[in-house]
PAMARPA-221330 format. One record per residue: residue in three letters; x, y, z of N, C-alpha, C in turn. Coordinates in steps of 0.001 Angstrom, whole numbers, padded with zeros to 6 digits, always signed. Last residue first. Layout:
BEGIN
alaXYZXYZXYZ...
***
This chain:
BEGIN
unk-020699-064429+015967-020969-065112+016983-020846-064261+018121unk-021750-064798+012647-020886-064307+013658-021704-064283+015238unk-021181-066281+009338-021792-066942+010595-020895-066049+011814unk-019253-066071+007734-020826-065881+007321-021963-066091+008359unk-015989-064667+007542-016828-065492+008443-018456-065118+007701unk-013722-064684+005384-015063-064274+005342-015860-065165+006536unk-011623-066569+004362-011923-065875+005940-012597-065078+006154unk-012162-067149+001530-011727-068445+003049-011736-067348+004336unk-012891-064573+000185-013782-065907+000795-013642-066696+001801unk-009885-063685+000809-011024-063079+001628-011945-064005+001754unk-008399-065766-000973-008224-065368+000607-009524-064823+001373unk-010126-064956-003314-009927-066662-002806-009730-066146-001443unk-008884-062160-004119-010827-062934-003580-010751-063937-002727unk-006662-062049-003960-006841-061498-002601-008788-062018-002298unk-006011-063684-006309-005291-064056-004989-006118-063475-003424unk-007287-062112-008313-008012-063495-007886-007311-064012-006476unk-005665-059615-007765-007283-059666-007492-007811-060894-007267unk-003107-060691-008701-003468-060614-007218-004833-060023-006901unk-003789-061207-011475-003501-062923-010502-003624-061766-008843unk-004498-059034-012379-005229-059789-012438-004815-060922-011394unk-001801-057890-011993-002996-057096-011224-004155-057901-011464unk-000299-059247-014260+000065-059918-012103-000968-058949-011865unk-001865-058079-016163-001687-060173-016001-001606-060170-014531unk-000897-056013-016514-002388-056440-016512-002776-057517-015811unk+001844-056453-016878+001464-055769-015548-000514-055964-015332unk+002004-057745-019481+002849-058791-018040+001905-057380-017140unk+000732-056062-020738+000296-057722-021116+000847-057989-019517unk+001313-054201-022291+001335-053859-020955+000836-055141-020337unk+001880-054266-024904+002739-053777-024243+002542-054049-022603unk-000353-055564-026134+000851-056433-025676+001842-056257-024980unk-001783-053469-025810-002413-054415-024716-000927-055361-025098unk+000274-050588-026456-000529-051363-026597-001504-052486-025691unk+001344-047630-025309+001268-048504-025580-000135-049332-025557unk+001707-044627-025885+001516-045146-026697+000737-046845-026845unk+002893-042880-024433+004409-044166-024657+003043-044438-025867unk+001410-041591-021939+002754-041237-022609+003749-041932-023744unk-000637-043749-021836-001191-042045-021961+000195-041352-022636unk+000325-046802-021219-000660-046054-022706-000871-044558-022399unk+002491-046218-019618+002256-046707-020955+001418-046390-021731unk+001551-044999-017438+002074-044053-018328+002857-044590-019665unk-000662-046761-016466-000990-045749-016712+000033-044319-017871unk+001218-049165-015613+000276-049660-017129-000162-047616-017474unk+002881-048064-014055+003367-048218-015375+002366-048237-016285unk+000946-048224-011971+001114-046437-012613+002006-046557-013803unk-000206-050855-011671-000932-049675-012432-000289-048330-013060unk+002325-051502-010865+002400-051712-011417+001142-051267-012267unk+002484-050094-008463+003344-049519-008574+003274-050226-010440unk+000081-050956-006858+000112-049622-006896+001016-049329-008357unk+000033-053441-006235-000526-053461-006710-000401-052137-007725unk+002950-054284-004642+002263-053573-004474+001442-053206-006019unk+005041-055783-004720+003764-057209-004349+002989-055543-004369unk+007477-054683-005239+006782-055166-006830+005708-056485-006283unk+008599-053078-003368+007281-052968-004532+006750-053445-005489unk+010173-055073-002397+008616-055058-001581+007802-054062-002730unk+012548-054775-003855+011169-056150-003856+010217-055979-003101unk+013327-051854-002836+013003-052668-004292+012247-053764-004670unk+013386-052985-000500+012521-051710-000235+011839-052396-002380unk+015723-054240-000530+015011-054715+000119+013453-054019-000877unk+017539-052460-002141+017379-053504-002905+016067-054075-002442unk+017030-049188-001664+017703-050531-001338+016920-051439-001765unk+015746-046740-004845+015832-047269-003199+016794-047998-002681unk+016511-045844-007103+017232-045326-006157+016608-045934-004671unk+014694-047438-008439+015845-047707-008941+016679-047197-007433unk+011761-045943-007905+012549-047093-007530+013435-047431-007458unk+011883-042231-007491+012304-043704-008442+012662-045065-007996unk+008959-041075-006309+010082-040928-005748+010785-042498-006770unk+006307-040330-006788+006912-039469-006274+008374-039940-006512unk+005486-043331-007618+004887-042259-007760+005050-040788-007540unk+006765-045804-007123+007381-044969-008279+006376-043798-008823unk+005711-047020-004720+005047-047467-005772+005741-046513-007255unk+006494-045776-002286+007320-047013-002712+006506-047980-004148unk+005115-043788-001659+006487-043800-001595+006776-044284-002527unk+002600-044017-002033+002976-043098-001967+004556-043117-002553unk+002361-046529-001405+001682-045831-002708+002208-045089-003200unk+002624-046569+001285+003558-047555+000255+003386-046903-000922unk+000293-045154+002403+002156-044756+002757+002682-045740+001819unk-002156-047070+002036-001420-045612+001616-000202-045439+000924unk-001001-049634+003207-001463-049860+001441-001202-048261+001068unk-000452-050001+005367+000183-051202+004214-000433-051054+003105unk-001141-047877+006591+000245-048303+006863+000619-049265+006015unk-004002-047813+006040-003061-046522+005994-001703-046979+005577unk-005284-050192+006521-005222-049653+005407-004541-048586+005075unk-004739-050540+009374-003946-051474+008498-004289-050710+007101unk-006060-048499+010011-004690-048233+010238-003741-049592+009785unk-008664-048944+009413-008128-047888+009273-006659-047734+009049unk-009463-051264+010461-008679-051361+009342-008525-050019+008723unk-009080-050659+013603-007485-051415+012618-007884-051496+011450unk-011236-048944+013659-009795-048324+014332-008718-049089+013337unk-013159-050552+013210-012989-049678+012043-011716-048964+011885unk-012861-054047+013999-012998-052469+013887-012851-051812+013158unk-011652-056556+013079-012906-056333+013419-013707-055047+013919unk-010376-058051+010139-010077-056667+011124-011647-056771+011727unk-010146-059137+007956-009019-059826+008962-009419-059292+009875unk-011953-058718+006273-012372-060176+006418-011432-060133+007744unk-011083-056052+005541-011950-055995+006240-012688-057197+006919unk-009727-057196+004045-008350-056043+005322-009522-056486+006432unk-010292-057759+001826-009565-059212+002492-009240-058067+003963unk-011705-055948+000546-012823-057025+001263-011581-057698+001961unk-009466-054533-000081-010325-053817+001036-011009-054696+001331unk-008766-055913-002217-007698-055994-000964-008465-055047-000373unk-010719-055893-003832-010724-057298-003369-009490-056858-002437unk-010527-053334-004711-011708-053593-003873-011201-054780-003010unk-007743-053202-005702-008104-052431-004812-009403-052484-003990unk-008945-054920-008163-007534-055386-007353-007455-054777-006108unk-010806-053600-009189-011528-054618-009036-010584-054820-007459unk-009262-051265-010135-010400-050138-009001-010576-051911-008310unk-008061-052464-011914-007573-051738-010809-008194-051208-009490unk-009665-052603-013954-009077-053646-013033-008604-052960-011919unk-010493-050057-014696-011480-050880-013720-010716-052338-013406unk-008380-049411-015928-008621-048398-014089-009888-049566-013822unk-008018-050854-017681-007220-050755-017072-007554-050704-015573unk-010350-049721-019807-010241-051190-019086-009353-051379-017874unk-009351-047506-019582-010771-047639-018639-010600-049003-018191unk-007236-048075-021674-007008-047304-020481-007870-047242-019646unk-009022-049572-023481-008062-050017-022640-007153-049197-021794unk-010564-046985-024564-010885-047964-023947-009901-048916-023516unk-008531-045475-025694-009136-044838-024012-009678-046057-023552unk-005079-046193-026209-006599-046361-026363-007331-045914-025256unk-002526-043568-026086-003323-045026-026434-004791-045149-026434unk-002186-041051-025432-001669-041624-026836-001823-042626-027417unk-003236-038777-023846-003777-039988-023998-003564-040587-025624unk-001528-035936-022176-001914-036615-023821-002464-038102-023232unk-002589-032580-020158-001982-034937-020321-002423-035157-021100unk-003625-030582-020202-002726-031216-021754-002156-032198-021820unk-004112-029312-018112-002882-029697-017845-002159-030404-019233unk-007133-029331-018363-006460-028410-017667-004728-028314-018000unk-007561-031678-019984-007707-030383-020041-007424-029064-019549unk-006116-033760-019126-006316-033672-020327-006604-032071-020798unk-006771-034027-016219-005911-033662-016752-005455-033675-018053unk-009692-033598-016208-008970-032394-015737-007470-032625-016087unk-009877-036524-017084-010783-035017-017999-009889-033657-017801unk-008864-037913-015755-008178-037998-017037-009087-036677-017701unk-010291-037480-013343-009025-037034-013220-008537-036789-014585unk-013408-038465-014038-013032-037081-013964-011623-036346-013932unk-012773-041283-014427-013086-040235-015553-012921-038609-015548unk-012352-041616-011614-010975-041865-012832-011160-041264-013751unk-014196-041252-010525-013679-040224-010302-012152-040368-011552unk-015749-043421-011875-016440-041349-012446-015600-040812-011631unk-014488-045900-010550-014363-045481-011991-014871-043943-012603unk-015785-044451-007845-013959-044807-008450-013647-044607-009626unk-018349-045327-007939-017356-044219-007278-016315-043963-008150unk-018501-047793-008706-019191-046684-009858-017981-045683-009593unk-017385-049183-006454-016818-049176-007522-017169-048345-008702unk-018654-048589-004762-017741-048131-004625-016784-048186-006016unk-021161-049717-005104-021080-047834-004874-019717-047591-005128unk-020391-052281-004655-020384-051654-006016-020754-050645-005916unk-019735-053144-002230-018453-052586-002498-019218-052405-004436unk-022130-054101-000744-021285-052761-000500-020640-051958-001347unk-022944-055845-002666-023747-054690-002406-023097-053838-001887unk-020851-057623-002201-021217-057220-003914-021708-056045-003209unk-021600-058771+000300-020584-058284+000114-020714-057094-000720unk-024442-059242-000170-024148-058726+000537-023032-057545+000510unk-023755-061624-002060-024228-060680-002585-024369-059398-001591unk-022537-063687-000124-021745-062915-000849-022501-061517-001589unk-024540-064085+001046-023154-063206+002297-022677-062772+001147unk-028149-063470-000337-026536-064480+000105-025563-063492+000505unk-030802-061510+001188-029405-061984+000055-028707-062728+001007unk-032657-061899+003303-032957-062784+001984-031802-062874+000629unk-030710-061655+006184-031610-061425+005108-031716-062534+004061unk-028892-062906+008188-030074-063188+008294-031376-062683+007141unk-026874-061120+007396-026629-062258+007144-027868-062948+007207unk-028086-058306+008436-028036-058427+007238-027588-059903+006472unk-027825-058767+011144-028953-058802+010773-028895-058995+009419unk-024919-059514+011499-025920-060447+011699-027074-060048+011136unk-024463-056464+010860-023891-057711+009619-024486-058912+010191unk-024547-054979+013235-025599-054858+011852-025280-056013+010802unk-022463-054465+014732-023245-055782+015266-024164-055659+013967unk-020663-052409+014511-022022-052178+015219-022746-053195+015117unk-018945-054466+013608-018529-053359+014727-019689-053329+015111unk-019727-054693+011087-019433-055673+011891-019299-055405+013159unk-019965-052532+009758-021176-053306+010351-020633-054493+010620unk-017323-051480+009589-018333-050894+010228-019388-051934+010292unk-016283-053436+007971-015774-053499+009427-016973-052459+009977unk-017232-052024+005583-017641-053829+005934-017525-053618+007494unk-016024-049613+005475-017524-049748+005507-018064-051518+005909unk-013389-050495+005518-013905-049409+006398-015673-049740+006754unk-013076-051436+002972-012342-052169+004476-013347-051524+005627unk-014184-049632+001376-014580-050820+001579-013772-051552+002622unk-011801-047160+001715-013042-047300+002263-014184-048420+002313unk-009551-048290+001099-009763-048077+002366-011105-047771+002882unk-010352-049465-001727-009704-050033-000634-009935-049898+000509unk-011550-047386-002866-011946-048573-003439-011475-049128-001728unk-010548-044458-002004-011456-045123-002602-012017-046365-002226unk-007372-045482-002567-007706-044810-001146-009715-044887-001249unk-006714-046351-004834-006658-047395-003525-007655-046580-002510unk-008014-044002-006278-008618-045096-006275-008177-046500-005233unk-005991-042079-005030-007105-041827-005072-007965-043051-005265unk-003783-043292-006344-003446-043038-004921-005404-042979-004977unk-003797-043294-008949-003242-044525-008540-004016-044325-006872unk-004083-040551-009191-005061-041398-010010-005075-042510-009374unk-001864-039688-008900-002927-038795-008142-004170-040070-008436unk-000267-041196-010814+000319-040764-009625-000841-040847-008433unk-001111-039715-013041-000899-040945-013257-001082-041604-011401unk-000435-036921-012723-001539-037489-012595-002110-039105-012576unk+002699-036633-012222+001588-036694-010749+000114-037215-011327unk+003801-037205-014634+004307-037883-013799+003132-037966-012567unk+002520-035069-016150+002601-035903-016778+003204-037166-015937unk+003420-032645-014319+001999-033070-014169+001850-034652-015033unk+006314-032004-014891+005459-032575-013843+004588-033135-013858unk+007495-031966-017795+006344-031234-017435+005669-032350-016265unk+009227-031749-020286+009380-032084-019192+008567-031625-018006unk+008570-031330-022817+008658-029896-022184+008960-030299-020962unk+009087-034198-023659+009976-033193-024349+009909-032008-023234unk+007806-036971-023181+007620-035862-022330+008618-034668-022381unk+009033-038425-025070+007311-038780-024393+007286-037756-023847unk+012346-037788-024598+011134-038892-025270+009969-038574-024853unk+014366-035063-024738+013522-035984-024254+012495-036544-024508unk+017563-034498-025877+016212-034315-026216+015595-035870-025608unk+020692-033361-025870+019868-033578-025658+018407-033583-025979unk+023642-033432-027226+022620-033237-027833+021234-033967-026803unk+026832-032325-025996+026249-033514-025866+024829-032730-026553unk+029555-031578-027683+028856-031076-027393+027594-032277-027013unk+033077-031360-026536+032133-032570-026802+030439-031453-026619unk+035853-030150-027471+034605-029843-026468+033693-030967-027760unk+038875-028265-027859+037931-029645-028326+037148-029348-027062unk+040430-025930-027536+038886-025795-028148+038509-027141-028931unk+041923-026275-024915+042260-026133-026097+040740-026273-026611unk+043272-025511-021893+042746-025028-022509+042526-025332-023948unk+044413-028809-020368+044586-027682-021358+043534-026951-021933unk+043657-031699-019416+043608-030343-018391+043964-028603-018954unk+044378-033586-021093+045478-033263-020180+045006-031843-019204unk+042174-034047-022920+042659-032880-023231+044053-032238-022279unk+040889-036202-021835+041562-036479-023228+042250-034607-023289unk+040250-035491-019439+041128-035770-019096+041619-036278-020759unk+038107-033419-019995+039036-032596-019651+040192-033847-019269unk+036086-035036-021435+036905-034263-021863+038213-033361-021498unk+035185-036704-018877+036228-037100-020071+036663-036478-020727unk+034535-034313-017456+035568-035092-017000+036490-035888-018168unk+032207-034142-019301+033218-032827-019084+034001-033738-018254unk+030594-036870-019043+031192-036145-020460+032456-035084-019644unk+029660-036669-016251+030627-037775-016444+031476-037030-017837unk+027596-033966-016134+029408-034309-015490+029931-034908-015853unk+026149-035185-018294+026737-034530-018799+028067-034029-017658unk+025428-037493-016544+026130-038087-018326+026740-036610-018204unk+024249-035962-014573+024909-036582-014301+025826-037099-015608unk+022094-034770-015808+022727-034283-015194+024017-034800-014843unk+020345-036704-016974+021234-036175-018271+022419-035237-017200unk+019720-037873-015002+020338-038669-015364+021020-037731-016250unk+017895-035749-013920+018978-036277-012979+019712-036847-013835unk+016067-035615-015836+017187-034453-015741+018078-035290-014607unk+014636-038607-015062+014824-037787-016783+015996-036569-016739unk+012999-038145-012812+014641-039026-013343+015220-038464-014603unk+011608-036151-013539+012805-035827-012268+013986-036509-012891unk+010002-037282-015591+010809-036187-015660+012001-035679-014952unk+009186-040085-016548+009619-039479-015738+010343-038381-015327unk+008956-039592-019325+007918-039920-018438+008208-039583-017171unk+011180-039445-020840+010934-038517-020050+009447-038462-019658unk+013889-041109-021008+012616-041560-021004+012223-040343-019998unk+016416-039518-023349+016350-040341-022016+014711-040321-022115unk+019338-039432-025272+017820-040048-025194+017688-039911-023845unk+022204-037612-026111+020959-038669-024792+019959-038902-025313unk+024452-037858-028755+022973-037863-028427+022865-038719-027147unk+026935-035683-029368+027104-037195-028789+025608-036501-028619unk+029957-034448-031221+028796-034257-030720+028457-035675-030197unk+033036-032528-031100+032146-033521-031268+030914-033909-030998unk+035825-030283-031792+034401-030587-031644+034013-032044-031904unk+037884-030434-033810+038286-029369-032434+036618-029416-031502unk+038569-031421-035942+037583-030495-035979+037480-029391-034630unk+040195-033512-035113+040866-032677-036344+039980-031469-036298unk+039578-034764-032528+040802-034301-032760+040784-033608-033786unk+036505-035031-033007+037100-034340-031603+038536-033922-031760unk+036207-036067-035344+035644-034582-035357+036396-034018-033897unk+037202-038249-035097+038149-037725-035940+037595-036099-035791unk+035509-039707-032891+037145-039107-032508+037645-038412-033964unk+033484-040120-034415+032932-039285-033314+034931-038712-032724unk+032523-040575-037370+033712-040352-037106+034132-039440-035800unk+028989-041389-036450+030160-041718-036834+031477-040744-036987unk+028400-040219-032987+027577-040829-034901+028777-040694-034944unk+025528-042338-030585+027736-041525-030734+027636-041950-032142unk+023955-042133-027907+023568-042137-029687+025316-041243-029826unk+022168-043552-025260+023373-042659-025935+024020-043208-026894unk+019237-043825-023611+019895-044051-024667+021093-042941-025206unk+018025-044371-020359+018937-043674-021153+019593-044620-022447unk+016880-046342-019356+016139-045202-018740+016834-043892-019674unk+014873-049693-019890+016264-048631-020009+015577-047358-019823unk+012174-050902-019207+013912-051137-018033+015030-050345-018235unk+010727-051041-021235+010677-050389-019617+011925-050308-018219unk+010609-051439-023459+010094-052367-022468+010401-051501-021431unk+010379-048990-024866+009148-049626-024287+009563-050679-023786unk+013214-048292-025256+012441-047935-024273+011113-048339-023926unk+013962-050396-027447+014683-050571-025952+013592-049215-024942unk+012266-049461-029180+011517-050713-028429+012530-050668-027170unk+013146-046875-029805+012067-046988-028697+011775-048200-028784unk+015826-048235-030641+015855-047286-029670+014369-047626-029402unk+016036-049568-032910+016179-050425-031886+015770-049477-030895unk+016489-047851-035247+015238-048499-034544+014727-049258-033693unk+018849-046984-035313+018171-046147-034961+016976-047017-034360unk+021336-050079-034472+020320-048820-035073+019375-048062-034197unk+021594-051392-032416+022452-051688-033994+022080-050273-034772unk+022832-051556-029267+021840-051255-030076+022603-051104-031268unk+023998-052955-026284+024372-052393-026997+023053-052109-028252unk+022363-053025-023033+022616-053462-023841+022829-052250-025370unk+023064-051822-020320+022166-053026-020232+022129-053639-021918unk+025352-050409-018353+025038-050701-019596+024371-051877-019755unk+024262-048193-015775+024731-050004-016049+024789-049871-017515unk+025272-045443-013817+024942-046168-014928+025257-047641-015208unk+025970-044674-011221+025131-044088-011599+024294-044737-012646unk+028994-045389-010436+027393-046528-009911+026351-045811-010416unk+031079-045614-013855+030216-044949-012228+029380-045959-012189unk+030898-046989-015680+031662-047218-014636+031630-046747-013644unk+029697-045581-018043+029248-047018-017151+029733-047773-016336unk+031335-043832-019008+029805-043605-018532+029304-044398-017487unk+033712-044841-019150+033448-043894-018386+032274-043734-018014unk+032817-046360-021787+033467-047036-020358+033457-046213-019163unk+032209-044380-023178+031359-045408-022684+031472-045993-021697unk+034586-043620-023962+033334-042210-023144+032783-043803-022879unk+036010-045589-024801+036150-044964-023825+035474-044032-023297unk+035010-045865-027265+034894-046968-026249+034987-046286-024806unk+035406-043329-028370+033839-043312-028662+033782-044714-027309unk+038169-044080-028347+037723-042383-028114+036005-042660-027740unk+038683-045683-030203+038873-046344-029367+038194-044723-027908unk+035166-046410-032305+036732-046273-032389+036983-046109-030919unk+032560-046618-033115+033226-047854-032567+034772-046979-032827unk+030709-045272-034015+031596-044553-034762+032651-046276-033854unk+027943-045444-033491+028031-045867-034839+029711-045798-035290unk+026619-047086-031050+027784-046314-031355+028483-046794-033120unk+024189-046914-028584+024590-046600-029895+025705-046493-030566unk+023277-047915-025569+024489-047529-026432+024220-047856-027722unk+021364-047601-022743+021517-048452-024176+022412-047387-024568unk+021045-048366-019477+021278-047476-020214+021677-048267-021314unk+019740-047892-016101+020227-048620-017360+020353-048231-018316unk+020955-046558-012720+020088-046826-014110+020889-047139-015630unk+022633-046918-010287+022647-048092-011506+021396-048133-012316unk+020764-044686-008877+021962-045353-008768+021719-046356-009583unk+020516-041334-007925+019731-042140-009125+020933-043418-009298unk+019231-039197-005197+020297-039863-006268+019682-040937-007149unk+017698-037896-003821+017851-037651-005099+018727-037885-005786unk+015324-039800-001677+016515-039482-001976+016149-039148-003444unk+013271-041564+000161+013200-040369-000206+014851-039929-000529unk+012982-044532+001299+012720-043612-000169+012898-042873-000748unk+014067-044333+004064+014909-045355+002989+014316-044756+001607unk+012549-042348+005296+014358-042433+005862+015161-043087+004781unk+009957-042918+004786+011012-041618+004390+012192-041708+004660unk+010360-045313+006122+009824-045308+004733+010414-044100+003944unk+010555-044801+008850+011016-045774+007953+010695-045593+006312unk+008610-042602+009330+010424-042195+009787+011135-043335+008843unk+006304-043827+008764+006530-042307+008315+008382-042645+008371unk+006098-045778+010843+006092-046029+009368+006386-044800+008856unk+006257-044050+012979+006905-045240+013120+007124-045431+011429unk+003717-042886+012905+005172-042184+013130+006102-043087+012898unk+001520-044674+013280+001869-043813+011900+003414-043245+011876unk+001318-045502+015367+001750-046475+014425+002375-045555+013115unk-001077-043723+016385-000081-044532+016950+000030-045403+015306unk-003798-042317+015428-002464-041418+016655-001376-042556+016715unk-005794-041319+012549-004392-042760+013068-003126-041929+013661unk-008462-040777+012775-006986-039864+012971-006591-041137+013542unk-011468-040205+010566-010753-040872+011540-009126-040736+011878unk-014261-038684+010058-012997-038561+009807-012135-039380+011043unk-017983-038629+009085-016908-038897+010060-014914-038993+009793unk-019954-038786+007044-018677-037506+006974-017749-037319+008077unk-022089-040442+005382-021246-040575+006509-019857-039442+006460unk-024513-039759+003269-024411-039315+004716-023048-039079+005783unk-022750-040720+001037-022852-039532+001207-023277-039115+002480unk-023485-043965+002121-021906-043221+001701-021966-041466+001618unk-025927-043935+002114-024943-043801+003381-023623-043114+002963unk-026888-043519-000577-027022-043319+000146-026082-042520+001584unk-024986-046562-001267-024783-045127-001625-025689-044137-001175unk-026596-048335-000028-025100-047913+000555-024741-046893-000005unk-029377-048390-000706-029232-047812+000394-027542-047194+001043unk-028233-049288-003473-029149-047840-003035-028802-047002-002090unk-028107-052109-002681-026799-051114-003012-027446-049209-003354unk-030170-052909-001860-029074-052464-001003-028394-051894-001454unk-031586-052369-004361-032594-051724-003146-031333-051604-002195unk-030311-054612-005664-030153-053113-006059-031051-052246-005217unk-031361-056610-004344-030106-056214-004150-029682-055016-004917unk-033918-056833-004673-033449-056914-003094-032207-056207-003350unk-034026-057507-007198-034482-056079-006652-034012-056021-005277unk-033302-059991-007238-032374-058993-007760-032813-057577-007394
***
């Protein structure tokens, strides 16, 4: 065991020596033009949406029907009460709640006024104003066609206010974000990187020929990398806690627990890049092109899933990425629990054991 904390010494060590920078000239343009061509948009198409409607008359059916008849909105399900509302937002699939109180047509015809509540999930902030942006065009259309197009002083006043993230405040969306990206890039690309390097320079025979096993070998690289990762996760949630007033509304220790699965899921897909690749050139540029640039895009870190193509839609949900940055703004914005976040813990656990098993079976231990 001293053998092997004597290597992992020596890799941290190296790791601070090595300050080489590598430039992916081919392939990158290609994935850039695809990825930005299909992600990058500011429309928001068939988000889901819960209904309240305490007043059920035929005035209160009809804003609804309007709402959810554009491609903008789905109605995903009706609600009995007040308290149905944040469990329909912790699971994670509704993005808008609209709250209609009772005698909502007798105040619009006899009072000359009515009022109507959004909810919306303001974890996401962008989505969060796009959507009230949009309810509140759809509203002024309905009003101006119950009113024949007449000047007359009915007016729907809509009542906004946003969940989890009221001041609507960027940073509550990027650190989560910055956090995700930083530890693939970390954990991943640089354990792909550092294995394939001594395979490259022929050094992984000598080290197969030592007194550790291939696997402890392995272990020895990639736990610099993992201290790494986890004190830079500590340091992001510090600066943004403090600098920036990101709340941490859940547990810290199952928020650590979290980032060290994560940092585990991100090692074990840098040992499998670096089991496939025998340079440093491809797993550079297999680690750029199938794990970066996806992160980025296509993990709901910048840019809303909902608004991609359907395709683009199932390719994020094999990305490791996209289901940390939920578990991340579950418990820091939302509160949540370990039951809450139970299903995204669970598949970042089955594809860490998915990507070990693989890498073992093509782990050569013997090179020729």
């Amino acid at each position: 065991m001293k053998q092997f904390f004597e290597f992992v010494k020596k890799e941290c060590f190296h790791i601070f020596r090595d300050r080489r920078t590598l430039i992916i000239l081919f392939g990158m343009p290609v994935v850039l033009i695809v990825l930005f061509g299909f992600a990058i948009t500011n429309e928001i198409r068939h988000a889901r949406v819960a209904v309240l409607d305490y007043s059920q008359d035929a005035l209160s059916h009809g804003l609804v029907n309007k709402i959810t008849a554009s491609t903008y909105f789905d109605l995903a399900e009706n609600l009995r009460s007040e308290k149905d509302i944040l469990p329909a937002f912790r699971k994670g699939d509704i993005r808008m709640v609209i709250v209609i109180p009772n005698g909502f047509s007798r105040d619009f015809i006899r009072e000359r006024k009515a009022s109507i509540q959004l909810l919306t999930d303001a974890s996401d902030p962008n989505t969060a104003t796009t959507l009230i942006n949009y309810a509140n065009a759809i509203i002024g259309r309905y009003q101006q066609e119950q009113t024949n197009l007449q000047h007359l002083p009915l007016t729907i006043h809509p009542e906004v206010r946003m969940v989890y993230n009221p001041m609507l405040k960027s940073v509550f969306l990027f650190v989560p974000g910055v956090m995700t990206l930083i530890l693939m890039l970390v954990c991943a690309m640089m354990t792909s990187i550092t294995i394939t390097r001594e395979k490259e320079l022929g050094t992984m025979e000598i080290l197969l020929v030592s007194p550790l096993r291939p696997m402890l070998i392995i272990a020895g690289k990639v736990v610099p990398y993992v201290l790494l990762s986890f004190f830079i996760s500590i340091i992001i949630l510090c600066l943004g806690s403090w600098i920036f007033g990101m709340p941490v509304k859940g547990s810290i220790l199952l928020l650590l627990s979290a980032c060290g699965l994560f940092c585990l899921t991100a090692l074990s897909l840098g040992i499998l890049i670096s089991s496939l690749t025998n340079s440093q050139q491809t797993a550079m540029m297999v680690s750029m092109m199938g794990l970066l640039l996806p992160t980025i895009l296509l993990s709901g870190f910048v840019y809303p899933i909902e608004s991609m193509p359907v395709p683009l839609q199932i390719v994020s949900n094999i990305l490791p990425a996209k289901w940390f940055i939920i578990i991340l703004k579950d418990i820091m914005l939302k509160g949540s629990g370990l039951r809450q976040i139970a299903l995204p813990m669970g598949i970042l656990g089955g594809m860490t054991c998915f990507f070990l098993i693989v890498s073992l079976r093509k782990f050569k231990i013997r090179l020729s």
